[in-house]
C-alpha positions as a printed NumPy array, in Angstrom:
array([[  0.   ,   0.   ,   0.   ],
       [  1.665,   3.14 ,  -0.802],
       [  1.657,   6.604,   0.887],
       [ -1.123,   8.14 ,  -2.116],
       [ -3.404,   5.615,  -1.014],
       [ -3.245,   5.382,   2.74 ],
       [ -6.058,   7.071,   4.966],
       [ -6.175,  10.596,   5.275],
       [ -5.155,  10.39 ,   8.658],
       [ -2.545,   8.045,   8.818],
       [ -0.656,   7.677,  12.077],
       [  3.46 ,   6.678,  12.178],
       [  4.844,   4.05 ,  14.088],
       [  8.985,   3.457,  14.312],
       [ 10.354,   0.823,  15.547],
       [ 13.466,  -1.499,  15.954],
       [ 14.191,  -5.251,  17.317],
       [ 13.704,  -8.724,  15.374],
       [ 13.241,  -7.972,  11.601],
       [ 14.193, -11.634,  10.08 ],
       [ 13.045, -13.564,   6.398],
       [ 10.925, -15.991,   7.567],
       [ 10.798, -19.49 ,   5.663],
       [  7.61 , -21.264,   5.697],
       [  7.364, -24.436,   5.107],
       [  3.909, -26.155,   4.932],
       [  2.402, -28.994,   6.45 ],
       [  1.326, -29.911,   3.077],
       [  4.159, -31.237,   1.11 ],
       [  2.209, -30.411,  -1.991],
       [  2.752, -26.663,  -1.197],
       [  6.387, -24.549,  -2.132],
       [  8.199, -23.449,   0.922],
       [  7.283, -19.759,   1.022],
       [  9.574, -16.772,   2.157],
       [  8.497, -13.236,   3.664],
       [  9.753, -10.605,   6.157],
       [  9.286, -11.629,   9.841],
       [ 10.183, -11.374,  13.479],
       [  8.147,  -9.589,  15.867],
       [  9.341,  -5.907,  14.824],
       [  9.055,  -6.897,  10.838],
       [  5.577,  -8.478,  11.55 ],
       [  4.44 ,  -5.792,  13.631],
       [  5.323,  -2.965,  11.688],
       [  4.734,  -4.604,   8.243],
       [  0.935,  -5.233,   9.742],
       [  0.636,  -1.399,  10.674],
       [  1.308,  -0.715,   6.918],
       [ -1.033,  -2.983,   5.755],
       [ -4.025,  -0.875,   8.586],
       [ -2.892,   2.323,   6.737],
       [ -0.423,   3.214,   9.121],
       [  3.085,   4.925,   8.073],
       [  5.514,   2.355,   9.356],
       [  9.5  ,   2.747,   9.971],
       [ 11.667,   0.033,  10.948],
       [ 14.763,   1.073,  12.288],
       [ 17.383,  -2.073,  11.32 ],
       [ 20.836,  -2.888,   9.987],
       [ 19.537,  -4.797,   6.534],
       [ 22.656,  -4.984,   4.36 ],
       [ 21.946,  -6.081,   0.855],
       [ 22.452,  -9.932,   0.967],
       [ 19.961, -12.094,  -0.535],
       [ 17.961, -12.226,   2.778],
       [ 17.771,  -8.521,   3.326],
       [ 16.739,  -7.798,  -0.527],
       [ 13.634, -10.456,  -0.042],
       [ 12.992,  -8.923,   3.106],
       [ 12.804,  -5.451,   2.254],
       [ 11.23 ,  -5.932,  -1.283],
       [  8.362,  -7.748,   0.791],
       [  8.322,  -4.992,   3.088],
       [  8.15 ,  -2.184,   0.441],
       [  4.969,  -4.239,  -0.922],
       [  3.053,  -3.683,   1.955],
       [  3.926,  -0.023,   2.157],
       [  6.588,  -0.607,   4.465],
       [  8.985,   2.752,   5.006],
       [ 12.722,   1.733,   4.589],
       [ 14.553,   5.054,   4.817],
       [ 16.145,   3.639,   8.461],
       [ 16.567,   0.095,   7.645],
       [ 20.083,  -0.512,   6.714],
       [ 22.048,   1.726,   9.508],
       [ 25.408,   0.902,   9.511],
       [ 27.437,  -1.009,  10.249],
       [ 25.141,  -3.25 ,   8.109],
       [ 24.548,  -7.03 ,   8.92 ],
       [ 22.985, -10.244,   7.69 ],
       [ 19.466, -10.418,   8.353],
       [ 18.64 , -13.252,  10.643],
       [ 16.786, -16.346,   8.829],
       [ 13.561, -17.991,  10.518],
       [ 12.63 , -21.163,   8.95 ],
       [  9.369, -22.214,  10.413],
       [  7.916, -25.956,   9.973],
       [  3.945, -26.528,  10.358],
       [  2.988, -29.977,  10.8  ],
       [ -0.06 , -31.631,  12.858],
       [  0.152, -33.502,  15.919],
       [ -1.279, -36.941,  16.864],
       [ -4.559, -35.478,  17.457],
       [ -4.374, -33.43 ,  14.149],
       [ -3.808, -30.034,  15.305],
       [ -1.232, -27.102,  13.711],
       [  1.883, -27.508,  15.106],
       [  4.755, -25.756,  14.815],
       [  8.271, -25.409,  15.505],
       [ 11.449, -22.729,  14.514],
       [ 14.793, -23.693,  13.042],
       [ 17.231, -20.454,  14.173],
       [ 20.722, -21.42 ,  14.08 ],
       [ 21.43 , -24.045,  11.133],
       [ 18.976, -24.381,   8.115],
       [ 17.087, -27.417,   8.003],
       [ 18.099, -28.743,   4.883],
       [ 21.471, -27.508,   4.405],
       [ 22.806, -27.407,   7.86 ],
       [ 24.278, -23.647,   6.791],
       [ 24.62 , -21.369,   9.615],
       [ 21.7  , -18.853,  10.672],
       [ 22.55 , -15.455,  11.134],
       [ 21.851, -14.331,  14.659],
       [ 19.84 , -10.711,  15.211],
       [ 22.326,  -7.898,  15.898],
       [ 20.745,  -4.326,  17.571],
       [ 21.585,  -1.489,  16.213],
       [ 24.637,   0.547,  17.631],
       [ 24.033,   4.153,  19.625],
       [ 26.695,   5.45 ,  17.037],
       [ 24.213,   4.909,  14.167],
       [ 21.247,   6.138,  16.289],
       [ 23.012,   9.693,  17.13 ],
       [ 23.414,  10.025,  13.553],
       [ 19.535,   9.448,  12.541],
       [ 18.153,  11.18 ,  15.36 ],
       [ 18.1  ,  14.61 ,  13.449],
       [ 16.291,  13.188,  11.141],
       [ 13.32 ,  12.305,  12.911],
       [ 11.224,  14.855,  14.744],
       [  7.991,  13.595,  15.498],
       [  5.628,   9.735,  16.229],
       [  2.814,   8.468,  17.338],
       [  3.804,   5.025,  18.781],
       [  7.637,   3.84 ,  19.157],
       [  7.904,  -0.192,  19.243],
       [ 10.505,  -2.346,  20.202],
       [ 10.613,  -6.117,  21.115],
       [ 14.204,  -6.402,  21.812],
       [ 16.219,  -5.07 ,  24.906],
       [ 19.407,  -3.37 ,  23.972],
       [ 21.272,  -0.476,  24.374],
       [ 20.64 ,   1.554,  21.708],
       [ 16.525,   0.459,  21.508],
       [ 16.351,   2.316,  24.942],
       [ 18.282,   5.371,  23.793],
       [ 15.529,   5.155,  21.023],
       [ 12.696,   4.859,  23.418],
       [ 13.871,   7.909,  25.751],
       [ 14.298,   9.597,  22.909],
       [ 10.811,   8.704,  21.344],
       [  9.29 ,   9.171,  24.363],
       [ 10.674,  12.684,  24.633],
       [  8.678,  13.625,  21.502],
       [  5.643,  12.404,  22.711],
       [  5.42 ,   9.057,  21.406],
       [  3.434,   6.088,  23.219],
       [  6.034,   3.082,  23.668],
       [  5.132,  -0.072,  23.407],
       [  7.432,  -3.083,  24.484],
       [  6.925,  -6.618,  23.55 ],
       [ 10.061,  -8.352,  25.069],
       [ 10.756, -11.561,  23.292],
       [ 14.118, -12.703,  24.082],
       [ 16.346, -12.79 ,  27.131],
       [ 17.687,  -9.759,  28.691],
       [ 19.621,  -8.26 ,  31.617],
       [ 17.53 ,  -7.189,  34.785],
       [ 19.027,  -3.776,  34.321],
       [ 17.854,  -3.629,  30.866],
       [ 14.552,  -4.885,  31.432],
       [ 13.865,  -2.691,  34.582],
       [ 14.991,   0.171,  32.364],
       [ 12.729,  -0.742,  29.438],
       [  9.786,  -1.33 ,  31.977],
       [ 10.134,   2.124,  33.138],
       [  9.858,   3.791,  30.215],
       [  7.193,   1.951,  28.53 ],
       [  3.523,   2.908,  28.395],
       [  2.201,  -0.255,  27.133],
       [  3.723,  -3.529,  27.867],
       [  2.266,  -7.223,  26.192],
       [  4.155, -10.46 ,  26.611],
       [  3.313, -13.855,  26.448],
       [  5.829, -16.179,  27.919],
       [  6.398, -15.327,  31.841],
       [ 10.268, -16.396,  31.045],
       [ 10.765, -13.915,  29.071],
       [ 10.35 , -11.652,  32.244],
       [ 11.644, -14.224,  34.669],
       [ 14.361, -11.969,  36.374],
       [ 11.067,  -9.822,  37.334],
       [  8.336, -11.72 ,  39.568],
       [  6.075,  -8.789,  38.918],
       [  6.47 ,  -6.145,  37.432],
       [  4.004,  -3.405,  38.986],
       [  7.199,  -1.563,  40.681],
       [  8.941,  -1.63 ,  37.973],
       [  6.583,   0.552,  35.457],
       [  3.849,   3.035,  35.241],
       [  2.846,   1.644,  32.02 ],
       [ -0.969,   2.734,  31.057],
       [ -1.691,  -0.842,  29.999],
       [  0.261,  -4.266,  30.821],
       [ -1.145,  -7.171,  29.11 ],
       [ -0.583, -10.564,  29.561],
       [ -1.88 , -13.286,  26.536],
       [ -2.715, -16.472,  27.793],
       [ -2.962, -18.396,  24.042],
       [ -6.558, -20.115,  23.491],
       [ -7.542, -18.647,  27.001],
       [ -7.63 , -15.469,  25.434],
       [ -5.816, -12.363,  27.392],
       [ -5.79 , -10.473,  30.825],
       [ -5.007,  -6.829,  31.338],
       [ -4.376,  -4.243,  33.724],
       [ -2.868,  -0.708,  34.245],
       [ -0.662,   0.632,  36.535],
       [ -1.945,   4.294,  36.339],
       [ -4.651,   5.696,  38.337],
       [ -7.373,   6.193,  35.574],
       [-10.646,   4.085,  34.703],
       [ -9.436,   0.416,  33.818],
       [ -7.61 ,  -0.398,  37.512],
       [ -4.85 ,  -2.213,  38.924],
       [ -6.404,  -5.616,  39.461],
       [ -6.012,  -8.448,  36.755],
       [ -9.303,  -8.699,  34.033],
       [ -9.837, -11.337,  31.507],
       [-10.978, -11.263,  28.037],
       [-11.234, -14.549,  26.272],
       [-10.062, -15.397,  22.95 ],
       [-12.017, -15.5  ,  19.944],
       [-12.679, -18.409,  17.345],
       [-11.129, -18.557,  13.978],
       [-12.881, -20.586,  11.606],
       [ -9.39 , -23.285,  10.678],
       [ -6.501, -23.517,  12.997],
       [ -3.605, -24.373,  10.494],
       [ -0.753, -22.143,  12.35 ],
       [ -0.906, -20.075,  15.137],
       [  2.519, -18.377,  14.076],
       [  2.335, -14.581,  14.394],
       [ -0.968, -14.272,  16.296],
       [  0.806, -12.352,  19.203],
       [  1.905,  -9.874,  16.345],
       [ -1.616,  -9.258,  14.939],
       [ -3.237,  -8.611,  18.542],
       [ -0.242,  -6.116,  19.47 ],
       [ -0.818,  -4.617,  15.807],
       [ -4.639,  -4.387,  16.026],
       [ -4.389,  -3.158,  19.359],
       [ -2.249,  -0.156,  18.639],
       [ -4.013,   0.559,  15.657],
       [ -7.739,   0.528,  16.953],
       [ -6.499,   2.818,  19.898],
       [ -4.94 ,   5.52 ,  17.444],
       [ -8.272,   5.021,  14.835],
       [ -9.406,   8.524,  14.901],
       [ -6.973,  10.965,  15.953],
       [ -3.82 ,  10.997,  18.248],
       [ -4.167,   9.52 ,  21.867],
       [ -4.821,  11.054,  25.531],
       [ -4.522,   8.186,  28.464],
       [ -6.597,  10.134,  30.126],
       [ -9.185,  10.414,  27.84 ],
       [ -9.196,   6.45 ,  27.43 ],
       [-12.61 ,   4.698,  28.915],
       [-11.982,   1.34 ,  30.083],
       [-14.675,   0.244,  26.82 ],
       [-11.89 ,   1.569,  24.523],
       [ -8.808,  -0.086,  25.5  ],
       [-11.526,  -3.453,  25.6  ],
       [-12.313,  -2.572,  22.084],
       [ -9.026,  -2.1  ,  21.249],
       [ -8.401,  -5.425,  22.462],
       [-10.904,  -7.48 ,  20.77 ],
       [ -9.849,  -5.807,  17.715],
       [ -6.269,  -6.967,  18.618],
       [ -7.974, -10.499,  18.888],
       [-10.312, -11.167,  16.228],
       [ -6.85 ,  -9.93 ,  13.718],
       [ -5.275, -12.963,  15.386],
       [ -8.073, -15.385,  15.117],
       [ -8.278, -14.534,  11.862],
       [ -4.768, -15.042,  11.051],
       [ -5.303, -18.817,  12.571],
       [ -6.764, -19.289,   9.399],
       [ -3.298, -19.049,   7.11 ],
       [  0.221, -21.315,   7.59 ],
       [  2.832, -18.364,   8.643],
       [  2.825, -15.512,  10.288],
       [  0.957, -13.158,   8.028],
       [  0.123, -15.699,   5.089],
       [ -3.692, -14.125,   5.228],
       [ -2.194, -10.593,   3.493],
       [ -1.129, -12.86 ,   0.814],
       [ -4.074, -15.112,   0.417],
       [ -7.074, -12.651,   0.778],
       [ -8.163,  -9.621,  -0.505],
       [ -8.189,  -6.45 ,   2.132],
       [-12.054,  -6.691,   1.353],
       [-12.241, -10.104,   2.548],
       [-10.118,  -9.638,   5.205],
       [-12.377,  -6.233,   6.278],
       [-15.568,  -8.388,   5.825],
       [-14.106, -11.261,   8.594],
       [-12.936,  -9.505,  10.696],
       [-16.268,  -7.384,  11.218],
       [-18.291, -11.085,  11.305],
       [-15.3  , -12.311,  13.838],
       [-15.956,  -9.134,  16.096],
       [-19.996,  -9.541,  15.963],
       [-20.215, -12.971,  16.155],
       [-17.203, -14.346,  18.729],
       [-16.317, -16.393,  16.076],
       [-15.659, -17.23 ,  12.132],
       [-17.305, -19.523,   9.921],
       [-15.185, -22.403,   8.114],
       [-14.283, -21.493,   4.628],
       [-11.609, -21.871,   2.489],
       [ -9.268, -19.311,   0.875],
       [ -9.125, -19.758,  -3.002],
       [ -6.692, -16.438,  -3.684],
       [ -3.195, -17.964,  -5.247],
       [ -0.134, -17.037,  -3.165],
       [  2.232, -15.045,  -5.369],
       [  4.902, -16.485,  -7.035],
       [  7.683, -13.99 ,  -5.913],
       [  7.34 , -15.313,  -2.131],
       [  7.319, -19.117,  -3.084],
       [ 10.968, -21.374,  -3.256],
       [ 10.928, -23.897,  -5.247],
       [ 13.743, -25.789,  -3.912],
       [ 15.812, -25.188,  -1.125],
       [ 14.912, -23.602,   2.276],
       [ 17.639, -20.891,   2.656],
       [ 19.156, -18.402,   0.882],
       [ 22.01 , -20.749,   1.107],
       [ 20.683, -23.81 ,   0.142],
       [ 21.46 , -24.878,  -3.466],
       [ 18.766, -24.501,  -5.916]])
């Protein structure tokens, strides 16, 4: 989607941490192995361009065959790549993710990160972005509505002060490991905080004096979500629910986190720029659902976001309203062809021989 056809009011969203090519390969061995931009930050963002939203990933792509398929995926959806390849460049990380179906025939799932699965070459691991490079883009950047980050480094929380000094809402998603310091920093600066694996924040057995944050959120998989906030406004401090909604298939529940985070951030920012203050308890809920019925909707496709590439943004617009009025989805199938630029024939990395 480009910027001449976006929404009149189109919000802008930066943000930095796991931007990766993910590899799909499909339970059905009929089906080509299929390649896209990934990660939490790629999904996330990538999303946020597909709601309208003007969305800048802040990376070090270089311009191996990884990065190229990454960012020409990215640019498809709208994607904004003027702060993608800060140097010192790097090789993008590779994700290849295998669907299968366990003994009772549900999706399954499972990540290869450090050696391909068919060629045994090795993975490139993600690498942050350095506070050198940061210093140097700063200038360049003067205003946001929502900063984003997933990963806990040094220069992502120079980014987040710095975002948050213009007035942007940050949201943090940890997803991998980090120091206490880091984390108790990142807390502490962010106004919304989702996670979904306790582990993740295991240095921190709660984390209410550690943050301020206007929303934490907790997802709890086919249980749905709970939510609270740590500011003194209308939603309160103790724990509420919200269970999931139905898709109509389950073939992969890859990248469902990323769609509730994306849905959530865009539903809030819908109309205009946001005041906590001004947020009822019955928006952030909406916000929420919205978050949810993206990600039962994405339960529908194998890979993270294979529903942009296998339905129309009418049909997608047309379930998602039936998901959010009804709790659930009706079973259908998904006729659109995947396009031939994201499909490998052979081969499951960029190094595998073809």
């Amino acid at each position: 989607m480009s910027k001449s056809i976006k929404e009149s009011y189109s919000p802008t969203i930066y943000g930095t941490g796991l931007v990766s090519l993910d590899i799909v390969v499909s339970a059905d061995p009929d089906k080509p192995c299929y390649q896209w931009a990934g990660g939490t930050c790629g999904n996330v963002l990538t999303i946020l361009a597909y709601l309208g939203w003007n969305s800048f990933p802040i990376a070090r792509l270089n311009r191996d065959t990884a990065s190229t398929r990454v960012k020409s995926d990215m640019m498809s959806w709208g994607v904004e790549l003027d702060f993608s390849e800060l140097a010192p460049t790097t090789n993008t990380p590779v994700i290849t993710q295998e669907i299968s179906k366990d003994k009772n025939g549900q999706a399954t799932h499972k990540f290869h990160w450090k050696n391909c699965p068919k060629c045994g070459a090795w993975l490139p691991n993600y690498q942050p972005v350095t506070l050198s490079a940061i210093k140097n883009i700063k200038h360049k950047i003067s205003a946001a509505n929502v900063f984003f980050f997933d990963r806990v480094s040094a220069g992502a929380l120079d980014l987040a002060m710095y975002f948050k000094s213009l007035g942007a809402v940050i949201v943090f998603e940890p997803s991998a490991k980090a120091s206490l310091s880091h984390l108790e920093q990142a807390l502490t600066i962010s106004d919304i905080v989702k996670y979904s694996n306790r582990r993740v924040l295991a240095p921190i057995r709660d984390i209410k004096s550690h943050t301020s944050a206007f929303l934490e959120i907790q997802t709890l998989g086919s249980r749905g979500l709970r939510y609270r906030s740590h500011l003194k406004l209308h939603i309160g401090s103790k724990w509420k629910t919200l269970p999931a909604l139905k898709a109509g298939v389950v073939r992969d529940t890859c990248g469902c986190g990323d769609w509730t985070t994306a849905g959530l951030i865009s539903k809030i920012f819908e109309k205009s720029p946001i005041e906590f203050a001004n947020l009822s308890e019955s928006d952030v809920v909406e916000a929420l659902k919205y978050g949810q019925a993206l990600a039962a909707w994405n339960c529908n496709f194998e890979g993270a976001r294979g529903g942009m590439y296998s339905a129309s943004k009418i049909v997608f617009n047309r379930d998602i309203r039936q998901i959010l009025t009804n709790g659930e989805q009706k079973k259908k199938n998904y006729m659109r062809k995947l396009p031939d630029d994201i499909a490998l024939e052979t081969g499951s990395c960029p190094s595998c021989p073809h």
